[in-house]
N, C-alpha and C positions, 0 to 999 in steps of 0.2 A: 733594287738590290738584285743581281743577276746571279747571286748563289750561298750557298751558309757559309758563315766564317767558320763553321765549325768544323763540317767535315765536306764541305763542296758543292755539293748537292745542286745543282742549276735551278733557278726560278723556287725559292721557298714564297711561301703562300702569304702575301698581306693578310694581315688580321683586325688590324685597328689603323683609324686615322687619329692623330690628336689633335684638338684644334683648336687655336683660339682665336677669339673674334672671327670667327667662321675660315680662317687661314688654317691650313693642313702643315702644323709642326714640326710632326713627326710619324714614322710611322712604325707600326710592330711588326713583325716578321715573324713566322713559324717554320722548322722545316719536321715537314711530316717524317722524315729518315731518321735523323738523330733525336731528335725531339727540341732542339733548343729554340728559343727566342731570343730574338732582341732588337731594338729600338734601331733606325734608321741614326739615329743621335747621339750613340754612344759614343765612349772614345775611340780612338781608329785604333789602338790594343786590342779591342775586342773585337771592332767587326774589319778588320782590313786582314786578313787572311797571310800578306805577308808582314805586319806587324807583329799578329798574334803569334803567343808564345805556344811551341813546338808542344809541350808539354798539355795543350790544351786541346788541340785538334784529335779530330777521333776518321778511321778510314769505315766508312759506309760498309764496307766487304765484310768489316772484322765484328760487327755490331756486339754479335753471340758472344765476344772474345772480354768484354766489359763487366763487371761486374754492375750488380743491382745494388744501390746504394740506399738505406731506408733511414731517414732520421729516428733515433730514440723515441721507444715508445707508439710509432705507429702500428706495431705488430702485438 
């Protein structure tokens, strides 16, 4: 994967291999900027950058500009 589908970000970080019968499936992806993961195996909606919806993408620059989102109950 040569960058996040989220917000760009060049080179996010492998994190897991999945494997079965010792063959590498899939793999996880991190990007330490945005914070997202996801699977080398998703649908191309989520990781193909020009698939993914407008509405989804976040610009690196504007990070501060995002709200903090906390599920019910965590606070």
């Amino acid at each position: 994967m040569s960058a996040c589908p989220r917000c760009g970000t060049p080179d996010p970080s492998p994190q897991h291999l999945g494997r079965e019968g010792g063959k590498v499936i899939w793999t996880l992806y991190y990007c330490s900027v945005c914070a997202f993961g996801w699977r080398d195996s998703e649908p191309r909606t989520t990781i193909d950058p020009a698939a993914r919806d407008a509405f989804f993408r976040v610009n690196p620059k504007e990070l501060d500009h995002y709200p903090v989102m906390l599920p019910p109950g965590v606070i």
